[in-house]
Structures are given as structure tokens and as C-alpha cells.
C-alpha positions as CSV (number, residue, x, y, z in Angstrom):
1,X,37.8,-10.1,-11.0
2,X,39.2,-13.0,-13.0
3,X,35.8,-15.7,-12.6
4,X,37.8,-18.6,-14.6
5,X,37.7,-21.7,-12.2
6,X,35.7,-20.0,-9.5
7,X,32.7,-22.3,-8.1
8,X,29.3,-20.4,-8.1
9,X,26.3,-22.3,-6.5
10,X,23.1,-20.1,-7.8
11,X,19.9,-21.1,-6.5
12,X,16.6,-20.4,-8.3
13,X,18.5,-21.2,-11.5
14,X,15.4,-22.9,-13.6
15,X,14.8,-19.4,-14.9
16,X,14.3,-15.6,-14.8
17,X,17.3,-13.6,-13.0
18,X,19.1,-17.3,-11.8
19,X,19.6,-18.4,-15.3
20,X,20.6,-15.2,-16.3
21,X,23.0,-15.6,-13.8
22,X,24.2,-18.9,-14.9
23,X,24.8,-17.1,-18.7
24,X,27.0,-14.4,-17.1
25,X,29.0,-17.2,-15.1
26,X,29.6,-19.2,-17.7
27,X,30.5,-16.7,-19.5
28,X,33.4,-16.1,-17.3
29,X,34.4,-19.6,-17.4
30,X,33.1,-20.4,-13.7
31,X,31.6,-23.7,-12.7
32,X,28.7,-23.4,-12.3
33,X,26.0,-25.1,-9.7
34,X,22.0,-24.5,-10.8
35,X,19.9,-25.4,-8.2
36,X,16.2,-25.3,-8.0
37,X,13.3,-27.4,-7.1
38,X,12.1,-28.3,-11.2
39,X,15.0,-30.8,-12.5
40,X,13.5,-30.7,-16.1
41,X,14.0,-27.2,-16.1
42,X,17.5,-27.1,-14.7
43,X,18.7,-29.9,-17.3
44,X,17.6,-27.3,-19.9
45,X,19.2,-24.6,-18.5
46,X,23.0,-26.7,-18.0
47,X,22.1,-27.7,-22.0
48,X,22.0,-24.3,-23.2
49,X,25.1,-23.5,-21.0
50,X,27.1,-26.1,-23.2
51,X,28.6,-24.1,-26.1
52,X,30.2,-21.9,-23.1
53,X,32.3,-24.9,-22.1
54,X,32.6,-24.1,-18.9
55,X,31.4,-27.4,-15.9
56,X,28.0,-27.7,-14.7
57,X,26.2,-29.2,-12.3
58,X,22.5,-29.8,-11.5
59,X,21.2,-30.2,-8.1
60,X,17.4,-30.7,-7.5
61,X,16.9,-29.0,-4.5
62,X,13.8,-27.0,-2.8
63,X,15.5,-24.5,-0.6
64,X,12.8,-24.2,2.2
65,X,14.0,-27.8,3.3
66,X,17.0,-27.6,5.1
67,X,17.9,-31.2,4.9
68,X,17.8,-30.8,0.9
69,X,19.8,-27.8,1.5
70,X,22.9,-29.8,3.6
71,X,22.5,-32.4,0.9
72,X,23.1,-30.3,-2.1
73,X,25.8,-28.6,-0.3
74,X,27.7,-32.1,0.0
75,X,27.0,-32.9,-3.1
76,X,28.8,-29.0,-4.0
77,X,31.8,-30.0,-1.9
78,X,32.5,-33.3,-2.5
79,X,32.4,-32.6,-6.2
80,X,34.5,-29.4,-6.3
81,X,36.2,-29.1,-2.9
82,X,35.6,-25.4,-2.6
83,X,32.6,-22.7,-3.2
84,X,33.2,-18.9,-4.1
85,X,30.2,-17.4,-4.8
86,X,27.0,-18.4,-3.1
87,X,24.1,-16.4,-5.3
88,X,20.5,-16.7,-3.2
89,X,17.8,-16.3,-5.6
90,X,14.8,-18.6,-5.1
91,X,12.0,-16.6,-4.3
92,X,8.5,-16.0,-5.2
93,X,5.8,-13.9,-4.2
94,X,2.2,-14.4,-3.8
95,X,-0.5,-11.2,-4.6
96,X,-3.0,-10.6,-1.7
97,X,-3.9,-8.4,0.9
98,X,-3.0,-10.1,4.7
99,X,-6.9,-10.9,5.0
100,X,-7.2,-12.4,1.8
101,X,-4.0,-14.8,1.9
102,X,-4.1,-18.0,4.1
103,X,-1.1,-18.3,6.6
104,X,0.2,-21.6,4.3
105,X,0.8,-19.0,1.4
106,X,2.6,-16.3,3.4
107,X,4.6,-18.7,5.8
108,X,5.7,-20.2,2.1
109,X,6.8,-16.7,1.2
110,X,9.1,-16.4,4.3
111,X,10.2,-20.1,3.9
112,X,11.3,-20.1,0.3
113,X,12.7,-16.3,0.2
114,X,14.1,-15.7,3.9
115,X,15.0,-19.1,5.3
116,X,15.9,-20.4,1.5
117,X,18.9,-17.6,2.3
118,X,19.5,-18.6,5.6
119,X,19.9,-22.6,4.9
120,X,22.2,-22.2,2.1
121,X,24.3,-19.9,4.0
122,X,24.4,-22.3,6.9
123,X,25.1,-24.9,4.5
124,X,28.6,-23.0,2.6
125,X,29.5,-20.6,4.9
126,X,31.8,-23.1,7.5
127,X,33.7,-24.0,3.8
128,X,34.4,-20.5,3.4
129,X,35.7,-19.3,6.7
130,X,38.2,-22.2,6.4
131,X,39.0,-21.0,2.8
132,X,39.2,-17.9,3.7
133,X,37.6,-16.4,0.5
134,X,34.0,-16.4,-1.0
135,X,31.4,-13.8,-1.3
136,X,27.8,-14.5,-0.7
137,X,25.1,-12.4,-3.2
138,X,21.6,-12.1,-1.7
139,X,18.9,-10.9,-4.2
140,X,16.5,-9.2,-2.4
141,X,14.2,-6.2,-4.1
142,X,13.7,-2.8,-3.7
143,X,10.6,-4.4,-1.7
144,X,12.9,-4.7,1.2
145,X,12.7,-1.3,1.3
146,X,9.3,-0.4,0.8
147,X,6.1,-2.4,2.4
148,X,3.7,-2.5,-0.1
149,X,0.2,-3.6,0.5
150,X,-1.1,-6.4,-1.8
151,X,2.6,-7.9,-1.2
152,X,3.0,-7.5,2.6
153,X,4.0,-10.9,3.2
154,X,7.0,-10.9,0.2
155,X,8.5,-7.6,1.3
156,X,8.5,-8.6,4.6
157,X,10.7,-11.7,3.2
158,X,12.9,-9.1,1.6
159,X,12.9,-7.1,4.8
160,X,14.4,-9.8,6.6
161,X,17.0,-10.4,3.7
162,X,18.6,-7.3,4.0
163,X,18.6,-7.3,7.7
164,X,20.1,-11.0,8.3
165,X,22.5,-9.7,5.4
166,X,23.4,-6.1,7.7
167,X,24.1,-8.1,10.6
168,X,26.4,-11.0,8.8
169,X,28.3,-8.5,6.6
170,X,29.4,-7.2,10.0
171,X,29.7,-10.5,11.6
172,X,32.1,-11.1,8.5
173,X,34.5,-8.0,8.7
174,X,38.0,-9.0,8.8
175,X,37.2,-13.2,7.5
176,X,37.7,-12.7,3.4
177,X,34.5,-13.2,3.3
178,X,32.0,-10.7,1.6
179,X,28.4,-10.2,1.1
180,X,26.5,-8.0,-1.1
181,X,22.9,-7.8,-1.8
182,X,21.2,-7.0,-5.2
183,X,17.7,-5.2,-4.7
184,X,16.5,-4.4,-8.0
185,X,12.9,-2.6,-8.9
186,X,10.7,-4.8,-11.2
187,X,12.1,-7.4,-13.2
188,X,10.8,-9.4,-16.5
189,X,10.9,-12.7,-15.3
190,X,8.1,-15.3,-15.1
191,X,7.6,-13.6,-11.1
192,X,3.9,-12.6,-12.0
193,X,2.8,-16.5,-13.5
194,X,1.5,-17.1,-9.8
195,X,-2.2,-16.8,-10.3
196,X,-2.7,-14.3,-7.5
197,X,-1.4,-11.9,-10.2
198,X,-4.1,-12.3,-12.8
199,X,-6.0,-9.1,-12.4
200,X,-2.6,-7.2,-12.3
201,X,-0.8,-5.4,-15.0
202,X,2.0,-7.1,-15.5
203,X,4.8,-5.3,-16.0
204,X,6.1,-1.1,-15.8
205,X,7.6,0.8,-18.4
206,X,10.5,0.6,-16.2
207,X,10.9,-3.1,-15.4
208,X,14.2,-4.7,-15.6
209,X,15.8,-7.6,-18.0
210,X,17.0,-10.1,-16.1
211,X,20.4,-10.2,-18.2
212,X,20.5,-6.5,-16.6
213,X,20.2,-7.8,-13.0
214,X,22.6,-11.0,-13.9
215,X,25.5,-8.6,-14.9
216,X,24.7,-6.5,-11.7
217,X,24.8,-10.0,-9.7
218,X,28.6,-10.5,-11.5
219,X,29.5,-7.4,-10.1
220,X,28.4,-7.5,-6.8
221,X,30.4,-11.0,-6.1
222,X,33.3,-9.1,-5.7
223,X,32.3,-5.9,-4.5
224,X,32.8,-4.5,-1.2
225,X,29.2,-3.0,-0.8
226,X,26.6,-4.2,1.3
227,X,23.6,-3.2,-1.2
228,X,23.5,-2.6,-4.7
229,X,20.1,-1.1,-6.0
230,X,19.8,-1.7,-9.6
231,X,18.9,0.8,-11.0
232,X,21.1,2.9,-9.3
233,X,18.6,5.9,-9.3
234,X,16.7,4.3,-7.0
235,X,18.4,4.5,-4.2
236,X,17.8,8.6,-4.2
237,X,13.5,6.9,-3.6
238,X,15.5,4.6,-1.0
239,X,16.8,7.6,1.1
240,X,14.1,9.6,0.9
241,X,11.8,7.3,2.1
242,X,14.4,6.4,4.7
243,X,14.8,10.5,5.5
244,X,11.4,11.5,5.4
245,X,8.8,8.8,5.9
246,X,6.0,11.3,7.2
247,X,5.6,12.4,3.6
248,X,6.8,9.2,1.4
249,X,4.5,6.8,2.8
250,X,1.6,7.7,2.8
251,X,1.9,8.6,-0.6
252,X,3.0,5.4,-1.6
253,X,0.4,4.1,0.6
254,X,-2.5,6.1,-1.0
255,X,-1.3,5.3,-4.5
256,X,-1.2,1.4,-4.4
257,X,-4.4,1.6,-2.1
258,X,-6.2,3.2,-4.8
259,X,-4.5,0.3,-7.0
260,X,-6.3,-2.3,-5.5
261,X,-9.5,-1.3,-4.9
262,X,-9.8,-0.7,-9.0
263,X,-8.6,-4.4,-9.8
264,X,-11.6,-5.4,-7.6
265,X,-13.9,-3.0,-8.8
């Protein structure tokens, strides 16, 4: 797909897997909207994406507000007049078991990571039906596959992504209008700065790059898939704990039990 010209709003872009994002777009020659709630962090982001030439904007936005979320979607439209890729990225996670964590920190989860989503599709999708084009990339996690104790509350985030996604892919059939979702496994972004993660190792021998997961994000705004597990291995764990539950879970279960009780050991 030819991405000169094209219009991609990417939210969470003050870092990790949304600026990588922003790189790869750029790249390409699209415009590029970086959207987050740290300004400061976006300006550096749209100054490093200078020497690509390409137009940038930055929009301040926190995405759990839906009246920030119709704002910066004006301010999208009345600039450019058009969107084409919608990337949904923002999201966070806090470490916990359901007892430990307060209802604040896991309804901020859900408001950030699920209804984030949800506002900024609201927001572009009208634009694109009356285009007629656009493709919307949700990045979810291999989470939204799995429920993991100690992050209950963030895969049930991600659950919810990949369902609202399922029902609006179909919703969409026949409109030009695509979505995709990227569910990667780990990724090396600054994901596990939140504090709750102190007493956990940080990172696995197979943890992604977030370039890795930006080129995947590329590909997957103009693919006709409804999930893209990065990497693509994965998705044999996927179906096997879709196929045989009985045996995967409670091995999973057992082995991230025994997880947390040493961290608090």
C-alpha cells in the first residue's frame, strides 16, 4: 500500500509502540497525528520526525475523556479533511491482584485501554463511512487472549478490545472500511515504569522491540485480517488454549500463581 499522503491519527504516540509507529509512518510519507496526554513528550516525538519531511501534528489529548476525544478529532478534520488510518494505542496496565488494587486503578485500566478505543472510533468512524475508505488498527495483546492473574483488570481491557473489534469488523463488511487488531506478546516499551511493577522482572528473553510491533501495525492498516498476533507463533498458544482449555489453564494458572507468591515471599 502506497502510505504517501494518507492521514494516520496514532494515539499513545509520546512513546514505546506509538512512536514507533509514528517512525514507520513517516517513513512512508503519511501525515501524521501524535496524540497523547504528555504534550512535552509529543513535541519531541513530531521533532525527531522532522528530517522525514513528512506533516505532523500534535494533539494533547487523554483518551478516557470523550469530550477531549470529539475535540481532537475536529481539530484532525478541520486541518486535513480526511482520516485513513485510526491506530488505538494508549494503554497502560497496572500490576495487582483484584484484592489488592482499588476500583479507581482498575476502572482507569478499562477507561484508558477499552473506552480510549471506543471514543476515538466514535469520534472518526462517521468521516470514514462517508469517505468510504479508512482502516482502523486496535492494539490489543496476547492478554486478550489469556487472563492472567496479577493483570486481571488489563486483560480484561484487552478482552473487550478484541471483542468490540469482532463485532465492528462485521458491522463493517461491505463499507471500505477495515479493522485489524495487533496483539503482540511482551514488548520493550516503558509498560513496566508503573510502580506496581517494581518487584517484577521486567522483561522475557522473548519480548518484542517496539519497531517490530510498529512495522506489524504498517501492515495491518491495510490488511484484510481481523487479528494479527505478532509473533506469529503465538497464535498456535492462541488455539490451543482456545481448543483445549481443560489442560492450558490451569497450567498457566499454576505457573504465574507460583509467580506471585515468590515476589511476596
Amino acid at each position: 500500500m502506497d502510505f504517501s499522503n494518507k492521514v494516520v491519527v496514532i494515539t499513545g504516540a509520546s512513546s514505546g509502540i506509538g512512536e514507533a509507529s509514528a517512525i514507520e509512518f513517516s517513513k512512508r510519507k503519511s501525515s501524521v497525528v501524535l496524540v497523547a496526554r504528555r504534550k512535552e513528550n509529543l513535541v519531541s516525538v513530531a521533532k525527531n520526525l522532522t528530517k522525514y519531511g513528512n506533516e505532523v501534528l500534535v494533539c494533547q489529548c487523554d483518551v478516557s475523556e470523550w469530550q477531549e476525544v470529539e475535540q481532537m478529532s475536529r481539530t484532525v478534520l478541520d486541518k486535513f479533511g480526511k482520516i485513513d488510518v485510526l491506530v488505538n494505542n494508549a494503554g497502560f496496565a497496572i500490576y495487582g491482584s483484584v484484592l489488592e488494587l482499588k476500583v479507581e486503578e482498575i476502572e482507569s485500566q478499562m477507561e484508558t485501554n477499552y473506552f480510549g478505543m471506543v471514543y476515538a472510533i466514535k469520534a472518526f468512524l462517521p468521516k470514514m463511512l462517508e469517505q468510504k475508505t479508512g482502516h482502523i488498527v486496535n492494539v490489543a495483546s496476547v492478554a486478550g487472549s489469556f487472563g492472567l492473574p496479577g493483570i486481571a483488570s488489563y486483560c480484561a481491557s484487552k478482552f473487550a478490545m478484541l471483542g468490540f473489534s469482532e463485532g465492528l469488523y462485521h458491522e463493517l463488511k461491505g463499507t471500505g472500511i477495515g479493522i485489524t487488531v495487533v496483539s503482540p506478546i511482551m514488548v520493550r516499551t516503558n509498560f513496566f515504569n508503573h510502580s506496581s511493577f517494581k518487584s517484577r522482572p521486567k522483561y522475557s528473553s522473548t519480548s518484542l522491540s517496539s519497531k517490530t510491533v510498529a512495522k506489524t501495525i504498517v501492515k495491518a492498516s491495510s490488511s484484510p485480517r481481523l487479528e494479527i498476533i505478532v509473533p506469529s507463533f503465538v497464535r498456535g498458544a492462541v488455539w490451543l488454549k482456545h481448543t483445549i482449555p481443560y489442560l492450558i489453564n490451569p497450567i498457566l494458572g499454576a505457573a504465574f500463581r507460583k509467580q506471585m507468591r515468590s515476589q511476596k515471599l
